[in-house]
LOPANU-619630 format. One record per residue: residue in one letter; x, y, z of N, C-alpha, C in turn. Coordinates in pm, whole numbers, padded with zeros to 5 digits, always signed. Layout:
<pts>
AXYZXYZXYZ/...
</pts>
This chain:
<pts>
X-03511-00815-02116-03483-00674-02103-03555-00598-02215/X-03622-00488-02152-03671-00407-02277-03570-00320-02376/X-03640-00268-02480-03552-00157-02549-03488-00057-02466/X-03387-00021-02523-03342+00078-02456-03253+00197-02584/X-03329+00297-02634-03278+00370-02719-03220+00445-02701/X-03126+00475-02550-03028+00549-02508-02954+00445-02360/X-02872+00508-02345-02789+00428-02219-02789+00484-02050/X-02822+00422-02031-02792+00526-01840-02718+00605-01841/X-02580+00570-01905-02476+00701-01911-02487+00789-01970/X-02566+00807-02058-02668+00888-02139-02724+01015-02082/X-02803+00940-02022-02937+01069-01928-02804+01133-01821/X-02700+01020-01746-02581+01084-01637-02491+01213-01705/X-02490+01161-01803-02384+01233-01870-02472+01415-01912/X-02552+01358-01975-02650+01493-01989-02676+01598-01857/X-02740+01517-01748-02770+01530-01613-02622+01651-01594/X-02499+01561-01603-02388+01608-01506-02439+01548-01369/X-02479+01394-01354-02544+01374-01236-02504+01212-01265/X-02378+01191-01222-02381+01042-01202-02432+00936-01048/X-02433+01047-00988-02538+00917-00903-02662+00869-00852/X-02739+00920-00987-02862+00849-01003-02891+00744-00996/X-02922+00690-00976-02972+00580-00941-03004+00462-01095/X-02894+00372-01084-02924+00263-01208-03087+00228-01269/X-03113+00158-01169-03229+00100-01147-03379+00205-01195/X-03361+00331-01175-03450+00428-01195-03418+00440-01312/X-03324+00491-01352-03270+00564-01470-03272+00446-01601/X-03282+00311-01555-03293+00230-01704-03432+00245-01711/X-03563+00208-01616-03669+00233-01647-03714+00373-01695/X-03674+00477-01653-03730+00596-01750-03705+00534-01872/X-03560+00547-01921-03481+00436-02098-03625+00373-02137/X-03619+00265-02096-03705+00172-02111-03825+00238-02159/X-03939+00310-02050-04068+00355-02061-04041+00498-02211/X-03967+00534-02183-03960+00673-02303-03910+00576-02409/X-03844+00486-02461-03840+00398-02581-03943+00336-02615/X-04020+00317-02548-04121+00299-02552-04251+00323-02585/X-04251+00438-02565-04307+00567-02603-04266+00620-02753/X-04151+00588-02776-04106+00691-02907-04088+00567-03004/X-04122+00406-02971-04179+00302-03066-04255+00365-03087/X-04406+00380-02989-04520+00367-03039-04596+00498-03137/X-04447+00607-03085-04504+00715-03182-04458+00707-03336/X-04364+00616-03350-04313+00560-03483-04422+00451-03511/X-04508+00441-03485-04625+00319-03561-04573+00204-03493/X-04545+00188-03405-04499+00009-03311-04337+00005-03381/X-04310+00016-03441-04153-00026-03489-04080-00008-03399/X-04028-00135-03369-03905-00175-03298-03772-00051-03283/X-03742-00037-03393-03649+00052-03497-03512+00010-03385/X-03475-00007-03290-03354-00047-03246-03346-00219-03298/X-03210-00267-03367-03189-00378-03426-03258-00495-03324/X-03295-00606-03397-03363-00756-03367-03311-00803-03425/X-03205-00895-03429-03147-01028-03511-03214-01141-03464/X-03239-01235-03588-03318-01334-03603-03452-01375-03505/X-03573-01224-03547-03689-01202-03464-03795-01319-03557/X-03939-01364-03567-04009-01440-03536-04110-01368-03586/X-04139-01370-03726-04329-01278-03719-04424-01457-03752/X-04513-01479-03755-04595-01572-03801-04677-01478-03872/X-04706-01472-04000-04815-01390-04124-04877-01457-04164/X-04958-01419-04206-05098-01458-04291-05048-01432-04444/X-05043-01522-04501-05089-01507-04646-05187-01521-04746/X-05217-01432-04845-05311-01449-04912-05300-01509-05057/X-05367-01478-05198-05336-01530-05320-05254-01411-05362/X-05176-01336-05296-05088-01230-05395-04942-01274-05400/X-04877-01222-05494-04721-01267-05442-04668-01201-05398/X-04690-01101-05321-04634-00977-05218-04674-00999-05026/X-04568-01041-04989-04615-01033-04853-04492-00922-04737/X-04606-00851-04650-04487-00736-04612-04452-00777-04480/X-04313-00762-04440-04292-00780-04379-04332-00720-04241/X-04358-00720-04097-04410-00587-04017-04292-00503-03953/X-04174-00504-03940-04093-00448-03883-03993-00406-04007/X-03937-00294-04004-03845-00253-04070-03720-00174-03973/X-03625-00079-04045-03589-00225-04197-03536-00322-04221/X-03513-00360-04299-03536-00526-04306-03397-00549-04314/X-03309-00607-04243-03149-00619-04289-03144-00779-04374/X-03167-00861-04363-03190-01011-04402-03323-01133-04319/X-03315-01196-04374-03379-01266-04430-03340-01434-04335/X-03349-01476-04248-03266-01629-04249-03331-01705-04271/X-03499-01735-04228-03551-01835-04309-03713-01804-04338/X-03752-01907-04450-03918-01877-04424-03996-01993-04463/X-04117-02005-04372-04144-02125-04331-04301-02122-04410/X-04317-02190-04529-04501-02207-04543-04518-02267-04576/X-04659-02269-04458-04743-02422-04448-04645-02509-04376/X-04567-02533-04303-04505-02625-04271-04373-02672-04324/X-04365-02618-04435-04262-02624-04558-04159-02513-04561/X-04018-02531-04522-03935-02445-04575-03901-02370-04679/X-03858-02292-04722-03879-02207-04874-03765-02187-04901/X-03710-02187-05018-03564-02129-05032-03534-01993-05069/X-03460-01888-05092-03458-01788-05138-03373-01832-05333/X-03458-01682-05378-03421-01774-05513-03529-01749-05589/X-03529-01778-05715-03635-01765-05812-03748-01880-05772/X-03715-02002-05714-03843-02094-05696-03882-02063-05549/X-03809-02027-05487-03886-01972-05365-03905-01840-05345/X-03841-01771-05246-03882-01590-05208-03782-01560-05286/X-03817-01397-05265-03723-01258-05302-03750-01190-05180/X-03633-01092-05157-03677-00972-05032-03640-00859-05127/X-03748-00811-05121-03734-00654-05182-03750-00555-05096/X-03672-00479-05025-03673-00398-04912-03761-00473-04781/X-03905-00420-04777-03971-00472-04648-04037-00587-04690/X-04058-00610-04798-04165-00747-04847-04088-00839-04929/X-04223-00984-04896-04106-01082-04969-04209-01156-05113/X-04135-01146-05178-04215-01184-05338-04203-01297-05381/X-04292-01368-05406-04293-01509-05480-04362-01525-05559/X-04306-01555-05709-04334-01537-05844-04489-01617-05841/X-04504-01732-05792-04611-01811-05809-04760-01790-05721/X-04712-01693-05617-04811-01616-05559-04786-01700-05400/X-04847-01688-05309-04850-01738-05190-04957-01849-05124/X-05059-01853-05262-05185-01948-05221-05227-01936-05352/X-05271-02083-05367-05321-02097-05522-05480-02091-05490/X-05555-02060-05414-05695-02037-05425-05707-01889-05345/X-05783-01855-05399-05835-01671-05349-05893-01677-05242/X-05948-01765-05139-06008-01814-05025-05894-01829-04889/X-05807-01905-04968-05711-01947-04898-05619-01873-04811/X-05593-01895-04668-05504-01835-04605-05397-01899-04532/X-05275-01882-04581-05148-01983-04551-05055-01949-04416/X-05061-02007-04366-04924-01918-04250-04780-01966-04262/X-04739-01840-04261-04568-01854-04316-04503-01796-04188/X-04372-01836-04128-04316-01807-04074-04177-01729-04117/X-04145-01611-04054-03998-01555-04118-03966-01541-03985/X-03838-01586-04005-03694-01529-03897-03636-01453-03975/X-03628-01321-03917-03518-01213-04003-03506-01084-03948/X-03383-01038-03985-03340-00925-03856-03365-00788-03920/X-03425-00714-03883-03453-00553-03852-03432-00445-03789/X-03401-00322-03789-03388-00228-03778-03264-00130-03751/X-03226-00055-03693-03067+00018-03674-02984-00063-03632/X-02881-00058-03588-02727-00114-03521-02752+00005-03431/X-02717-00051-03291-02705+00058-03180-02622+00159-03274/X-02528+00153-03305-02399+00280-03371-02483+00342-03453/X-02584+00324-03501-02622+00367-03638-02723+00569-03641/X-02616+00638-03735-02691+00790-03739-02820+00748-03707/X-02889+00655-03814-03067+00694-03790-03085+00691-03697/X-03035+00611-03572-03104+00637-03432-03095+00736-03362/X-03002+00820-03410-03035+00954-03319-03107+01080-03264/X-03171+01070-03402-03353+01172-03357-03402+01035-03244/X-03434+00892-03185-03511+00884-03165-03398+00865-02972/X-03312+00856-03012-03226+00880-02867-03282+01033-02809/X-03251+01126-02896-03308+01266-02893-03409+01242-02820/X-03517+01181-02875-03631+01213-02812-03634+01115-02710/X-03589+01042-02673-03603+00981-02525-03524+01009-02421/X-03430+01084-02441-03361+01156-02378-03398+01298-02313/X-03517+01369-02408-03573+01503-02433-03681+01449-02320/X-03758+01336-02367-03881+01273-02264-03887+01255-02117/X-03766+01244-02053-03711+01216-01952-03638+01279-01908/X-03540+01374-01925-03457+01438-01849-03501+01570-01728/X-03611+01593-01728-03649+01662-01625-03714+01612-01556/X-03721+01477-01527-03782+01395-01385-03658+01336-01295/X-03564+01307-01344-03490+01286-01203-03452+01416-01090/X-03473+01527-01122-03479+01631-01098-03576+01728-01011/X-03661+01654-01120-03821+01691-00996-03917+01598-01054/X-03883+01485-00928-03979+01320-00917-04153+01387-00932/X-04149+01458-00855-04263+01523-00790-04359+01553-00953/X-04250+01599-01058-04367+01669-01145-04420+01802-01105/X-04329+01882-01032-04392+02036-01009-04385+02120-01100/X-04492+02184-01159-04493+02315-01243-04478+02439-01232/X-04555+02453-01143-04598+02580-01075-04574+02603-00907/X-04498+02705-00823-04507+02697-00669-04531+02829-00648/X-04619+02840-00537-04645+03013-00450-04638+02989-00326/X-04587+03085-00267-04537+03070-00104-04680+03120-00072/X-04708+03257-00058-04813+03268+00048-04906+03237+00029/X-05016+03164+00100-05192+03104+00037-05085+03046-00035/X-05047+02905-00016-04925+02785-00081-05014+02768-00159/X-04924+02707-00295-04994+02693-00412-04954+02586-00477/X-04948+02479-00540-04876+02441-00628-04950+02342-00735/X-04861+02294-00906-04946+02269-00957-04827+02151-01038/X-04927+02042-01063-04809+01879-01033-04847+01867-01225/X-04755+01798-01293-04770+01804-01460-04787+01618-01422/X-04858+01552-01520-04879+01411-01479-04780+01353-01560/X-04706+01239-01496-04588+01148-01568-04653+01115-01731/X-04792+01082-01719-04815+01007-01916-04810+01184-01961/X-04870+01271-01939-04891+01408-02022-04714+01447-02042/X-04624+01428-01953-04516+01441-01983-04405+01363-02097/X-04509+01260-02079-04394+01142-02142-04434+01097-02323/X-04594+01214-02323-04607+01180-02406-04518+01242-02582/X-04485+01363-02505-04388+01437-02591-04509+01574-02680/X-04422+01632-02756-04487+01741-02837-04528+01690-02941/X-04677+01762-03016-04731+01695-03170-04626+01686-03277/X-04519+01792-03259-04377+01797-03344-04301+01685-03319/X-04265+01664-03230-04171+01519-03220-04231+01382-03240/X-04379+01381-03201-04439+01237-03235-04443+01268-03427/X-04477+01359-03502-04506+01333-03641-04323+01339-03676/X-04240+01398-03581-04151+01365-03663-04043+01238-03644/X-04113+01151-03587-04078+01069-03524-04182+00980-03641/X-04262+00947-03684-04376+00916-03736-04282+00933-03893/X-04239+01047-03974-04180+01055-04115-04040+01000-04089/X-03969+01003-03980-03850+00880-03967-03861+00797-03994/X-03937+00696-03847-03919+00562-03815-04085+00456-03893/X-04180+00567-03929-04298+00474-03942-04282+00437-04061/X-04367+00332-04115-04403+00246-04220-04439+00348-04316/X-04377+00345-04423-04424+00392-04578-04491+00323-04638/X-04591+00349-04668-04652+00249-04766-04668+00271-04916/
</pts>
């Protein structure tokens, strides 16, 4: 199942229109969460418990994690070798994980480490609600009019259709502010 940064009962409840159709109404969810990841820089930002990155490491002792934020940590795997948390193995310092001795003892060298560790909101959680907002905002005028009509004239008929991606893509205001929420600080 994909993300879903709002609930069917969600868009119904907004609507005043509960018999929409399930099946329709999770895929809008779906496609507009979707959408309001990718305007946050790819971040997940709805919670992943015990997700899977495989990284590259280099000779630094800083390696970042790609998803935030970072709630814990359960294991990390380099070179083949388990690591402990701890002064002889990692640290998690917010999104990255630090190891005093560096991650590769030659400057050439590139190690692959594995982390399992969970990221981003708790469905309940305030921060998610600008991005419910906006998938909710993305979608709520298509069950309404499937069609995409903008514009209609009766005589010499006229009419003028808005396209599902130009719609779904949202306003330059909500993608940047969607972008100083949910994206990566560096």
């Amino acid at each position: 199942m994909a993300d879903q940064l709002a609930a069917p009962a969600d868009l119904k409840n907004l609507l005043d229109d509960q018999g929409l159709n399930d099946a329709q109404v999770t895929l809008l969810i779906e496609c507009a969460t979707a959408v309001v990841q990718a305007a946050a820089g790819g971040q997940r930002i709805i919670q992943v418990v015990d997700d899977t990155a495989v990284l590259t490491a280099g000779p630094g002792q800083w390696l970042a994690l790609p998803q935030f934020p970072v709630q814990s940590v359960t294991s990390v795997d380099y070179n083949g070798s388990p690591l402990t948390s701890g002064a002889a193995g990692y640290r998690l310092h917010g999104t990255r994980l630090y190891r005093r001795c560096g991650w590769s003892d030659q400057p050439d060298d590139l190690i692959p480490v594995t982390v399992v560790y969970s990221h981003g909101y708790p469905p309940d959680a305030q921060e998610l609600q600008l991005a419910r907002s906006a998938v909710l905002g993305l979608i709520r005028d298509i069950p309404g009019n499937p069609e995409g009509l903008k514009a209609e004239s009766q005589d010499d008929w006229s009419a003028t259709y808005a396209t599902m991606s130009t719609h779904m893509d949202g306003t330059p205001a909500l993608r940047a502010a969607l972008r100083r929420q949910y994206g990566r600080r560096r």
